[in-house]
Each structure stands twice: as structure tokens, then as C-alpha cells.
N, C-alpha and C positions, 0 to 999 in steps of 0.2 A: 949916570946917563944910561948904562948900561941896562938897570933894573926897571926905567923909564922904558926903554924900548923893549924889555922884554912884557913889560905890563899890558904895555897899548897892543900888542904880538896878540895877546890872551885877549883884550878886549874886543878886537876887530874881531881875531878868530871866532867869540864866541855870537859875535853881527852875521859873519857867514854861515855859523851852523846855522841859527837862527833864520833866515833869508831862503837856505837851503830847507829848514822846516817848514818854513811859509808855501815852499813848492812842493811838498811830502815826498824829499827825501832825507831827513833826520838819521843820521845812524849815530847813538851813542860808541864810542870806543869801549871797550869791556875796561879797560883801565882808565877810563876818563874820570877826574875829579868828581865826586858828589852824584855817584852813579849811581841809580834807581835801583833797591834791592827788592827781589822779586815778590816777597812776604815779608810782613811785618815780623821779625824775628823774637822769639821768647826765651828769653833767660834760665827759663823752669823747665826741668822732666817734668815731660808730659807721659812718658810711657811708662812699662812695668815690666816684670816678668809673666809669665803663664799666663798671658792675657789680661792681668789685672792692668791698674794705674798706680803710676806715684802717689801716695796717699798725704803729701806735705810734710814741713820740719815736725822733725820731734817734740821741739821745745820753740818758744818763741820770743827770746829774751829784749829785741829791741822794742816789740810789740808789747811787749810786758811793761815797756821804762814809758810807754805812750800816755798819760790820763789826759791830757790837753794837746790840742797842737804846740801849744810855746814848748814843751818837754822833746819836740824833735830838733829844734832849732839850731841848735851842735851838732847834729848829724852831716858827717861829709855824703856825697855823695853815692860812694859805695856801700854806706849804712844806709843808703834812702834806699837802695836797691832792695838789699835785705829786708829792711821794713815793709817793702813793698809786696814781695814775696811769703811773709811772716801774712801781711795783712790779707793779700789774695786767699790763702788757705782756711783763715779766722772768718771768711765770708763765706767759701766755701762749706767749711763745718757748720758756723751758726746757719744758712740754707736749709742743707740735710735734714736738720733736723725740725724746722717748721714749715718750710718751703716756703717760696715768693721768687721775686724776680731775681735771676741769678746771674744770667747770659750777661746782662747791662751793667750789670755791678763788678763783674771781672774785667770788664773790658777799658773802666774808668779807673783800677787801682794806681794806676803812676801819676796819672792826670791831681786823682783827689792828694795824696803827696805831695805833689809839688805844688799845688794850691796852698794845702796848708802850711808849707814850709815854706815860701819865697810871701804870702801875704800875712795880715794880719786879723783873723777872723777872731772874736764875730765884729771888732771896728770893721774891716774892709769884709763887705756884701761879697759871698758865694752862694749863686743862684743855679741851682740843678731842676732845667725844664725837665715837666713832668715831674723826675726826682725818683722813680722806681729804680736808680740808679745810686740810688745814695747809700746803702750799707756801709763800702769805705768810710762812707763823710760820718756816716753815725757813730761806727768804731773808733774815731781817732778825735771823736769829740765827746767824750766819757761815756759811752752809751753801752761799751763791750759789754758789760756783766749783763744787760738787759735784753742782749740780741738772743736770745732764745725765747723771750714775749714776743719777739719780731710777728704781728700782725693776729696778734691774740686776743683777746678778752682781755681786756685794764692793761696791755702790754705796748710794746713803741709801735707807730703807724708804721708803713711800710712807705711812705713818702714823709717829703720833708714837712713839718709842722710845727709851725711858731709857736703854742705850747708848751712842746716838748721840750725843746733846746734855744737857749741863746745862738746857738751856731746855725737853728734855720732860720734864716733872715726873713724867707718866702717860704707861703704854704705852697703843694703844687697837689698832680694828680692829673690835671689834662694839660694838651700840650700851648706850645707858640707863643707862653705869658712870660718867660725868663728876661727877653729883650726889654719887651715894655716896663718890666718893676723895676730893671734895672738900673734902665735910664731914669726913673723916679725915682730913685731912693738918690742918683749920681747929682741929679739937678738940686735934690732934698739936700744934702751935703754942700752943696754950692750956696744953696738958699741962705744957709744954717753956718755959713763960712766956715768948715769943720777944715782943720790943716791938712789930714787926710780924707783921700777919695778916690777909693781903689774898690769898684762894683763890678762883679766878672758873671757873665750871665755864659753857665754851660747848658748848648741844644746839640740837641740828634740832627742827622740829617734829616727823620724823619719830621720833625718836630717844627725843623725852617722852609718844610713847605707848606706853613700855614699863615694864611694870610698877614695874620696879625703881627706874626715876626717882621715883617717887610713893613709894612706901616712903623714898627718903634723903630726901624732901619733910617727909615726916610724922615722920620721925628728928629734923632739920634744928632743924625748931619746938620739938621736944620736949627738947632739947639750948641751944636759945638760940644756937647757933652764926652767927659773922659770916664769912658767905662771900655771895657774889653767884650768880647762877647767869643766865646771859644767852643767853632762848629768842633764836634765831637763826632767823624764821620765814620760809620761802619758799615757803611750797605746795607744794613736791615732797617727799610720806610717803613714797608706794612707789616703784619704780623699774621701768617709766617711769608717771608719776602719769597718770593716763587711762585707763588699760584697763579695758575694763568689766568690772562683776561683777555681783555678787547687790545693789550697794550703789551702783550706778551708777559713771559715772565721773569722781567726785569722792573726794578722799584718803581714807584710810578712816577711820571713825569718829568721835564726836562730839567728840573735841579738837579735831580737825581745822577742825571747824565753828564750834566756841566761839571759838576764835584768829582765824581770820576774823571774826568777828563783833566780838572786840576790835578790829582793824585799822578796819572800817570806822567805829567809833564814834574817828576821830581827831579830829574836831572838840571835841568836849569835854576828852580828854585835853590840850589845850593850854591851854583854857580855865582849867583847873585846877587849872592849874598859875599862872595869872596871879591866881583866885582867892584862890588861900590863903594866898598872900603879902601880900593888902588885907587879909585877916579879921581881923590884928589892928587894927584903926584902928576895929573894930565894940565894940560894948559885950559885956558877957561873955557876956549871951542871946542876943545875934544872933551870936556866934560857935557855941555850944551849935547854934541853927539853922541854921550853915551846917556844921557837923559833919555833924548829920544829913543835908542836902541831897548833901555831901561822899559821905555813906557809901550812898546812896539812887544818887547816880549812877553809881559805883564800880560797885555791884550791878547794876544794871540798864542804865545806858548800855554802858558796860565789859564788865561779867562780871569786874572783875576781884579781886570778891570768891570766886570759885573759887580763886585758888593763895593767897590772904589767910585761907582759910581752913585750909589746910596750914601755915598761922604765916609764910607768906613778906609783906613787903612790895611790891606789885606798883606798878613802874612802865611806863607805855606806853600804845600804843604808841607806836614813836618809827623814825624812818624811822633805817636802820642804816648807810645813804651817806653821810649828812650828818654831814659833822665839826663843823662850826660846836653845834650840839644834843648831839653823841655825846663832845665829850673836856670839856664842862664839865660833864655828867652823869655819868660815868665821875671826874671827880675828884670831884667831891660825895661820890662812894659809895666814893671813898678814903679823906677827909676824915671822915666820919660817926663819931661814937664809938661807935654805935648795936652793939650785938649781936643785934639781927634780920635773918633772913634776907633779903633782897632777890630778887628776880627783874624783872629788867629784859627787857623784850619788844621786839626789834626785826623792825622789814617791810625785809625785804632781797631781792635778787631773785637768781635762780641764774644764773653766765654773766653777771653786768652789767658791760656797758662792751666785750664782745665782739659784735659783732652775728651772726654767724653760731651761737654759744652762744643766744641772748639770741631767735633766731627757732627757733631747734631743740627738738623736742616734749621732749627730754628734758634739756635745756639744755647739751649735751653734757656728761654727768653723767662717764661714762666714757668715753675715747676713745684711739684707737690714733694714731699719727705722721699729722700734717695739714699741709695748706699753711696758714701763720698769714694770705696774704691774701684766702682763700675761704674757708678752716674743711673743704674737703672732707679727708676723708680717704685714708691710702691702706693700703686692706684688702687689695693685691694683685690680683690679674688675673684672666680663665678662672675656670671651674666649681672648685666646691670639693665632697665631700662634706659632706652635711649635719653639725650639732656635734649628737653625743648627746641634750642637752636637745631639738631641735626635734623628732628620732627619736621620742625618750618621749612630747614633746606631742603630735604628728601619730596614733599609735599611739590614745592617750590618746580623742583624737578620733573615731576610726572605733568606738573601743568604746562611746564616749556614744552616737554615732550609732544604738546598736541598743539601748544598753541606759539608759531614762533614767533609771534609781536612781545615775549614777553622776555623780560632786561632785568637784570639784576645791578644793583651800585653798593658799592661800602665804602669807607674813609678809612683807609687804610687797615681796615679789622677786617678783613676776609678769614679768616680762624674764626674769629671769634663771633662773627654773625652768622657763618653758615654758608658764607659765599664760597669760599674754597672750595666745597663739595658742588654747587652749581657751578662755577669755574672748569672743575675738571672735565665734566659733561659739555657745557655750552659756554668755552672762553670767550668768542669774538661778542657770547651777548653778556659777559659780565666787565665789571667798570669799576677799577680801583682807583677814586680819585686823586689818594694822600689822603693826611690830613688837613682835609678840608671840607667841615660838614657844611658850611654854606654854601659852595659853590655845589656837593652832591646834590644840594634841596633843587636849588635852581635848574642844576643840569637838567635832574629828573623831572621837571616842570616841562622842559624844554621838550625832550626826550615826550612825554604825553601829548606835548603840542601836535608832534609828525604822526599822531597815532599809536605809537608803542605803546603798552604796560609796563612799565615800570615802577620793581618793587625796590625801594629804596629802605638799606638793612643797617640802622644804625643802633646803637644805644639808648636807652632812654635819655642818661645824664651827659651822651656829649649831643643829644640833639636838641638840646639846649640851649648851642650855639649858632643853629642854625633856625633861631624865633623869627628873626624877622621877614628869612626868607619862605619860612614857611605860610605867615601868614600874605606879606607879600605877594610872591610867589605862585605858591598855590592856591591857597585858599580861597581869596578877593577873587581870584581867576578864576574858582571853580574847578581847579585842572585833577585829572585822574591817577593823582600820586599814590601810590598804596606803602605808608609808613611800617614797614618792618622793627618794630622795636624790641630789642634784645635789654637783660639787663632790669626788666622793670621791677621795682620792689626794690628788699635791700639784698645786699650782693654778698654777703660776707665778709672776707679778710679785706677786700680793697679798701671797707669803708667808707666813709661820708663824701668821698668826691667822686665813689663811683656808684652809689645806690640810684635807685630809679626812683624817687621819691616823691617827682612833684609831676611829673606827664601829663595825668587822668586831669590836674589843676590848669595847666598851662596850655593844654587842649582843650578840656572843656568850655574853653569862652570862648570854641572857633565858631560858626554860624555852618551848618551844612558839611561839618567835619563825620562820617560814620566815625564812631570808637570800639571795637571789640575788643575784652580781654578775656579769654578761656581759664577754663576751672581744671585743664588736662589737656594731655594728649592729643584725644581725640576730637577735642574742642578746636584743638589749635589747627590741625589738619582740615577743620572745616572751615576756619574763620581764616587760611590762608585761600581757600576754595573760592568762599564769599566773597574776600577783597579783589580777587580775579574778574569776579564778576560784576563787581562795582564799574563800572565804565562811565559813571557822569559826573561824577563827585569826587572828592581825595577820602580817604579812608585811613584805617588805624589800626593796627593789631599790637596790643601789649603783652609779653608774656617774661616771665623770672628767668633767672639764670639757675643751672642745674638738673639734676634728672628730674624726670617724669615720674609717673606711680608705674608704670606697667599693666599686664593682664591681670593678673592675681587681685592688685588693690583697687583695678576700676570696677573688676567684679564683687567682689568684697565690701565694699564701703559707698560706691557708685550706683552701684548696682545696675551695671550694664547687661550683663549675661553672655556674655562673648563666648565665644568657641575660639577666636582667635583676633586679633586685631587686625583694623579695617585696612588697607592697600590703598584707599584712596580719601579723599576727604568728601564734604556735602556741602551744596549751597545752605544758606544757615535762612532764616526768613529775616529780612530786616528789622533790626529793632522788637524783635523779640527774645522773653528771657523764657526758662522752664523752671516748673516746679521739679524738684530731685527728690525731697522727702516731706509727704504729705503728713496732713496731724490727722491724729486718731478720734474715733468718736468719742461722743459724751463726757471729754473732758472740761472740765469745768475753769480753768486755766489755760489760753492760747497764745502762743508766741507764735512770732513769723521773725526767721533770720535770713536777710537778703546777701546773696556776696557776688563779688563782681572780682574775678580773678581768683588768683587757686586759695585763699582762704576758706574755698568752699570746704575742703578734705577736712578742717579743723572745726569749721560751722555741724557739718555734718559728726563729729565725732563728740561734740560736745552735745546735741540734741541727742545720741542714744545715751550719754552719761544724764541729762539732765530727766530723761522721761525713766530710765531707769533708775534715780531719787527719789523723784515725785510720778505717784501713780495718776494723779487728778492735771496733770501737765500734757499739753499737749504741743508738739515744736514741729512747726513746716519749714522747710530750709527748701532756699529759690534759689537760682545762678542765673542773678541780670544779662549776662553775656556782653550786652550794649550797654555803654554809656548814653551814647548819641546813636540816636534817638532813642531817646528812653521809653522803655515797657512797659508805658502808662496804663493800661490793664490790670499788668499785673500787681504793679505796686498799688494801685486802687484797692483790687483785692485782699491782697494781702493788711491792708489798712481796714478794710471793711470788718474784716472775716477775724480779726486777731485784738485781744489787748494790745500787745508790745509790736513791737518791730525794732529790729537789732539791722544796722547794715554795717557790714565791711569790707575794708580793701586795703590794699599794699600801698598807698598811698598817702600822701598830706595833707592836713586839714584844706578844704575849699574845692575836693574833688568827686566822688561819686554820691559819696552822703549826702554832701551838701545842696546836689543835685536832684538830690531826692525830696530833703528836707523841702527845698525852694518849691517843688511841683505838689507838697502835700498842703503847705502853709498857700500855697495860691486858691488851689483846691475848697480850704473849709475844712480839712481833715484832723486841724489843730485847734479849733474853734472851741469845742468842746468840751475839752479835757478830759476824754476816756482814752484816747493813744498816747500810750507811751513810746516815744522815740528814741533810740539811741545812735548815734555814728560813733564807729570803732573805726580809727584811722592813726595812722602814725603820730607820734609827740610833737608838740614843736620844738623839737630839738635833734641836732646831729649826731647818728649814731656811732661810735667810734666799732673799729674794727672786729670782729667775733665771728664765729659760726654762723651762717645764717639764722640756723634754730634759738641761738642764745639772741642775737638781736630781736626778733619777733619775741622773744620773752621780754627782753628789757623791752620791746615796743606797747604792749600787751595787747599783742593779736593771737597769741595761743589759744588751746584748748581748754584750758584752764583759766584764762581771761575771759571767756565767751560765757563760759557758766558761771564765773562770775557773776559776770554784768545781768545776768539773766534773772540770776538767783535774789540780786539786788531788784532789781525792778518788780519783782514777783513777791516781793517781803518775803524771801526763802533764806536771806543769807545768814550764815552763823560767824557769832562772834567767836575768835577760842580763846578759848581758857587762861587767866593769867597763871 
């Protein structure tokens, strides 16, 4: 009776604090049970002597006994530590030395651990949205000896990919899809009456502010489905989290704020848990009253009757380091017969157990080959020209400057589209919406309705996601969108889920859509100009990721003649392109090579290789600039005036060629059979990861694919030698 009344003592008490937080005056006692500790704390020297860092174990022997996850399964706890910290170092080294996403992958090494030690992969589904966080998961599922290919030419993606591994259940690369496959594959195992079905879908915060999570949410519930879905919460939504906007600079939006808000109410989440384990030792009404008190705190200490009300079961938060709390929680929700959804909520930190990650604004989210005992990196030496993206922003810049109807928007990629630099200049007119490129399209629909410009700064391959509203939206409306696309073409290391490969296709079928892609620099400074000045219609700017040519190569190869690069951009004339390199007299042999985006630097270096073979060769190399409306002149001419005609672009079959092809077969220009046509356009096939320059080889858009096809069309080509 005694311990009866000391129970129900704890219980009321803990209705008063609670009652007293409901009026905001909460004070935790510094010694009170399951008290909120101020930072997620790290197991690992993080410091060094003479300014260096901890450079990790010498040797790594429990990492060594790993080739499957069944090989950890004897492991006590204190071995999972160790492993833990054996395996954080093994991501850290493989990193260094090829770079990729580092920040995300440190900050998931306990999580991916106890995953694979309390479940049974690849039977029971482990789902990493997005998945640039998967290194641990690669390493501890036979992949070690390969992580130095990490995002190489014929080497492992640097996301999860069913290909690769029985252990990725799910490919990924863009975000908000972890929920929805999961709860498929959970319901597939029900279908399939499998004994086990155990599907654990890990998202970012940044990743559950996207629509689509909340839809498999609200599925999930409606379904009764038993899967888990485990937020992995670190404060970093956009990339880099901080840049100001119209919303300050804090993540964007109210999930952002609500999940913090569960974080800090950690004190009671333990309580809670010590709670409701005494409540049966109470009579049936005082259990009835600590339900209510139960469902009162939830709601309002918590919040976390917000995802309870989606049908999930919420528990948290729960610090996502700590194995001791993390692999006997994680089998609970193995164990449960329960077929309600779950969402387990953990505070994990990005970069943890790296110091140089761990002090860096953006936790070294992405990063190129470093020293692992400084964290610096090395980005190479001397002046670089500037990358495209800063071009666009800088440009973007000078036109706010004068005109202040004009708005900048991104989806969570302010880095990486250039908004951060308009940001810093004019925050209240930039707009980070999350991740969510359909409501950007719409917003900015919106945003043109009241009059603004706004330029709307996404990806080529995540504005993919946002088709319907574009057409929707803008386009049916006519509305004065001006698409900023980053990204176009193929992208390098990210690979096949991040290349820009089909845009120029999936735009081109719009009706009154303008399309510009530049051949440079100073193309792009203009064609941001031009889209400024577009005010009736939506518009289009496509441009690659990467440097520019600079002064030197646009004099050189361009043949601009600069004294110095332009300060400002030019309106551009609609829907026309230019000649760049005209053909010479009296040759008896004429090609015309058309190109519409920066293939032009390769068009043009294969015409001085091609005329410098053949002396009776003559090659004009044009830069369409426009898709839409196309520069029906010119390609007339050029059709007229030439044998062949060569076009290319950064693109997939059905897009600028074919656009051409279609206006010369309407024409009569095909009728005859004296022009020869060629479209140079990407493979129909997905390119796996490499150098940008090595994919356009395997693509064959090089310099050497150009004279090719040339040399072929012109009966020039040689066979060699067996």
C-alpha cells in the first residue's frame, strides 16, 4: 500500500507539473528523473593536440568480424558501441578519399546498427529516404572493400540501389518516397501472408515536409498497416540550413518548428514512459485519469498527437546515439503484435563524432576529397571561373537591384541553386519552401498573379515533380513563371536520379512555354536578362552544373574578343539563335552543326579538328539558344545552304532534335533526299555515376563522337586496322 501511494504521489505530481506547463510555468528540477540533457552527447574524441583532430582507432577489429549483418548478432551492447565508433571512422576514411555525402552518414551510424542488429535484413525492409545517408548501411552489408568506387565510374552509387545489393530493398535519390514503398512492400507481405513483416522507412526532417510523406501517413492509418517509420531529426531541412529568407533563418516551415518543440519537451517523454508502467497498480479510475492526463500531455507537452492523429503511434523523442534506450526500443517494435503504425522520433546530430563536420555551418553535408585530420578540403588551386549557378544568382542580383517586384523561390536547395547568394542581399524577397517542389510551382503562380516576377530556382530532375502543377498552374494560365533550372544535363557523381535528362522533352510539349539554354556564361547572364523581361508568358532557362569556360576559353574558342567580362546581362531577341562559326568558301563539302546548350564548346572543337582533315570540308556550327520558339530561319538555312546537319543537346531522345526534325519533315526539307540529318542526344539508357566528362563519353556527345558522326555521314570514316 505503501508503494501504491507513493506511485499515485509521482502520478498526480507529474498532472501538476504538467497543468503548471499548460500555464508556462514548467521548471524541470536539475535532479529530476529523465532530465533533458543539453546536447546530444558523443562517446568519441572529437579533439586533438596542436590544433589537429582525433584521426580514429588504429585497428578495427569488430568491424573487421562484420561481412553481413547476421555476423553482429552476439554482440552485447558495449560491442555495438565499439562497432559503432570502429564503423563511424571507416566512413569517415572511405569519404576522404572519394568524397560524397559525409555530414548524413555520421550522424545515422548508431541508428544504421541497431537496425541491423535488432531486425532481420534484407527479409525485414530497411528503407533510407533519399538514402545519401547510407554509407553505414553499405559498410555493414558486404560493401566495405568497394567504398573507395563510392560514386565512381563502374563503382557503388552513392544512394541505395536494388542492383547493387540484396540489402537495398528501395532505390532512392529524391526525397518523401521511404513512407509510401514502405507501407507497400508492408501490405505486399500481408498480401503474400509472409510470417514476418517488419518494413522501417528512415526520413529526415527535411524529407517529412514533403507532401507525399503525409499522404502514405494518412494511407498507412487507413490500411492498419504494421510498419515503423523512424523521423531521423537533425535540424538540417535545406541545404545549407541558415540562409536567410522571407522566413528568417530558421528550417523552413512549421514541421520544422513543431519537431523542435517535441525535442525540447524531453523531460516528460521519459517520465512517461516510467509512468505507465506503475498505472496498473492504480484502481480502474485512477487509471481512466491517468489516460486522460496520458493523452493531455501527449497533446500539449509533446505535440505528439499531431502524427497520432495520422493513425501512427508516436514515440519520442529519444536521443538517436544512445544504444543503451535505441536497440531495446527497436526490439519492442519488433516484438509488438500490434498492427498500428509507429513513428519513432529521434534527435540525432549531423557530422557527430567528426569535429570538423560537427563545427562546420553545413555539417559537411557534401563534400569533395579532405585531409580526415583537419576536415579541410582539397578543391584544387589558383582562380577558377565562376559555376553557372553563381552566374545566374549574381545576374539574378543586379536585376533585384533595380527592379523590386522581383522574388526569388527554391525547395529547400538554396546552395545549390544560387539562392543563398540572392538571400543574403534581399532575404524578405527570397522563399524557401522545403521540400516541396509543387507547392514552389504553384506558390510562384500565385506570387505572378499579384504582379511580382518571380524566379523560381529548381533542378531540372526534381522539377519533375512538380509536372502537373506546372502545366496546371502556369502554363493553361499563361502566368509569368520564369523557371530557373539548375542541374540540366548529366550531373556527375550523383548519377541517374540526379541528371537533367529529360526537361527540353517534358517542356517541350508545353504551348507558349519560351525555352532558353545557353552555350556559356555570358549566354546565361543574358537569358536571365531576357526571362526578366518576359512579362506575358512563363519562361525557361536551362543550364549544367559546374564551372563555366571563363575569359580566356570564350575568347579562344568563342571568339568573343573581350577585354574583360560583361557586368551585366542583354535582353536576347526572342526565339532567335546565332551563327558562331561560319563555313568557308568554295568548299565542296558542307555541314551545319546545330547545338542548343553547352555542347556548343565540343560542336565547335570538333569543326576546327574536322576542317583541319579534310581541306574540301566546310562546317558552320550555330547555337539555337531557343527551344521555343524555335529559329525557324535559321534552321531553314542551315538546311538550305548545307549537305548534313548535325544537332545536339544534353538531353533525351524527344527533345530539341526532334523539334527540329518535326519543323523540317513538315517543311518539305526531307522530301528529297539530299539532307542528311542527324540528332546527337543522350542513350535511352540511365547513366550510372562518373565524371561528368566520362558520362558524355559513355553518352557520345564528345568531341570525338561529333567527328564521328560527321566523318560518317560524309563517307570520310576509317576503318582500323585489324
Amino acid at each position: 500500500r505503501k508503494q501504491a501511494r507513493e506511485n499515485m504521489t509521482t502520478i498526480w505530481g507529474a498532472a501538476v507539473v504538467l497543468l503548471a506547463w499548460g500555464a508556462g510555468s514548467l521548471v524541470v528540477p536539475t535532479g529530476a528523473p529523465g532530465r533533458r540533457r543539453v546536447a546530444v552527447r558523443s562517446e568519441f574524441p572529437t579533439g586533438g593536440a596542436a590544433g589537429g583532430y582525433y584521426a580514429g582507432p588504429a585497428s578495427t577489429p569488430l568491424l573487421d568480424a562484420v561481412r553481413v549483418p547476421a555476423d553482429m548478432k552476439q554482440f552485447s551492447i558495449p560491442e555495438l558501441k565499439q562497432l559503432s565508433h570502429e564503423l563511424r571512422w571507416e566512413v569517415i576514411r572511405s569519404v576522404s578519399k572519394t568524397g560524397g555525402h559525409l555530414g548524413s552518414s555520421l550522424g545515422v551510424v548508431e541508428l544504421t546498427v541497431a537496425l541491423h542488429y535488432v531486425f532481420e535484413p534484407p527479409e525485414d525492409r530497411v528503407l533510407w529516404d533519399v538514402s545519401h545517408q547510407c554509407y553505414p548501411h553499405k559498410i555493414l552489408t558486404g560493401r566495405r572493400e568497394r567504398m573507395s568506387t563510392l560514386r565512381q565510374q563502374g563503382g557503388l552509387s552513392g544512394f541505395q540501389k536494388r542492383a547493387e545489393s540484396e540489402y537495398d530493398c528501395f532505390g532512392a535519390g529524391h526525397s518523401s518516397t521511404s513512407i509510401s514503398a514502405a507501407l507497400g512492400m508492408a501490405i505486399g507481405k500481408d498480401q503474400r501472408r509472409k510470417a514476418r513483416n517488419n518494413c522501417i522507412a528512415v526520413i529526415g526532417d527535411g524529407a517529412i515536409t514533403g507532401g507525399m510523406a503525409y499522404e502514405a501517413m494518412n494511407n498507412a492509418n487507413y490500411l492498419r498497416a504494421r510498419m515503423i517509420t523512424v523521423l531521423n531529426d537533425n535540424g538540417q531541412v535545406s541545404l545549407p540550413t541558415g540562409t536567410p529568407s522571407a522566413g528568417g533563418v530558421i528550417p523552413s516551415g512549421a514541421l520544422s518548428a513543431y519537431t523542435s518543440r517535441l525535442i525540447s519537451s524531453k523531460p516528460f517523454a521519459d517520465f512517461r514512459n516510467v509512468a505507465k508502467g506503475l498505472s496498473n497498480l492504480m484502481p480502474p479510475e485512477m487509471q481512466a485519469i491517468n489516460a486522460k492526463i496520458d493523452e493531455y500531455a501527449r497533446g500539449i507537452v509533446t505535440g505528439g498527437t499531431l502524427f497520432e492523429e495520422l493513425g501512427f503511434y508516436y514515440i519520442g523523442p529519444v536521443d538517436g546515439h544512445d544504444l543503451d534506450n535505441l536497440v531495446p526500443i527497436l526490439e519492442n517494435l519488433r516484438d509488438t503484435p500490434s498492427n498500428k503504425p509507429v513513428l519513432l522520433h529521434l534527435k540525432t546530430e549531423k557530422g557527430m563524432g567528426y569535429a570538423p563536420a560537427m563545427a562546420a555551418s553545413d555539417k559537411m553535408h557534401g563534400v569533395a576529397k579532405f585531409d580526415v585530420g583537419t576536415g579541410k578540403q582539397f578543391k584544387g588551386s589558383g582562380p577558377k571561373p565562376p559555376s553557372y549557378t553563381s552566374v545566374f544568382a549574381n545576374e539574378l542580383v543586379r536585376i533585384a537591384d533595380e527592379d523590386r517586384d522581383v522574388v526569388g523561390i527554391t525547395a529547400a536547395m538554396p546552395g545549390g541553386t544560387g539562392m543563398d547568394i540572392f538571400g543574403r542581399k534581399f532575404p524578405k524577397r527570397t522563399y524557401d519552401v522545403g521540400i516541396a517542389e509543387q507547392h514552389a510551382v504553384t506558390f510562384a503562380a500565385g506570387l505572378a498573379v499579384e504582379g511580382l516576377k518571380p524566379f523560381c530556382c529548381i533542378y531540372s530532375t526534381f522539377l519533375q515533380r512538380g509536372y502537373d502543377q506546372l502545366v496546371h498552374d502556369v502554363v493553361i494560365q499563361n502566368l509569368p513563371v520564369r523557371f530557373m533550372i539548375d542541374r540540366a544535363g548529366l550531373v556527375g557523381n550523383d548519377g541517374p536520379t540526379h541528371h537533367g535528362s529529360f526537361d527540353l522533352a517534358y517542356l517541350g510539349c508545353m504551348p507558349n512555354l519560351v525555352i532558353m539554354a545557353p552555350s556559356d556564361e555570358i549566354d546565361l547572364m543574358n537569358m536571365v536578362a531576357t526571362a526578366h523581361a518576359i512579362d506575358d508568358r512563363p519562361s525557361a532557362v536551362r543550364y549544367p552544373r559546374g564551372a563555366a569556360y571563363g575569359l580566356e576559353t570564350l575568347n579562344d574558342l568563342f571568339g568573343y574578343g573581350l577585354e574583360e567580362m560583361p557586368t551585366r546581362g542583354k535582353v536576347l531577341p526572342i526565339g532567335k539563335g546565332r551563327v558562331v562559326k561560319r563555313h568557308r568558301p568554295r568548299a565542296t563539302t558542307k555541314v551545319a552543326v546545330l547545338s542548343i546548350g553547352t555542347r556548343l564548346a565540343a560542336a565547335l572543337e570538333a569543326a576546327n579538328e574536322l576542317q583541319s582533315e579534310h581541306s574540301d570540308l566546310s562546317v558552320t556550327v550555330a547555337d539555337a539558344r531557343f527551344m521555343k520558339p524555335l529559329d525557324q530561319d535559321l534552321v531553314r538555312t542551315l538546311a538550305t545552304e548545307n549537305d548534313v546537319l548535325v544537332t545536339i543537346e544534353e538531353n533525351s531522345v524527344l527533345g530539341f532534335g526532334d523539334y527540329v526534325l518535326h519543323f523540317l519533315a513538315l517543311n518539305g526539307f526531307l522530301d528529297q533526299g539530299t539532307l542528311k540529318v542527324r540528332p546527337m542526344v543522350l542513350p535511352d539508357a540511365f547513366i550510372e555515376a562518373a565524371s561528368q566528362f566520362q558520362q558524355y563519353d559513355q553518352a557520345g556527345l564528345n568531341t570525338k563522337h561529333i567527328v564521328g558522326t560527321v566523318n560518317k555521314l560524309i563517307d570520310r570514316a576509317t576503318v582500323p586496322a585489324i
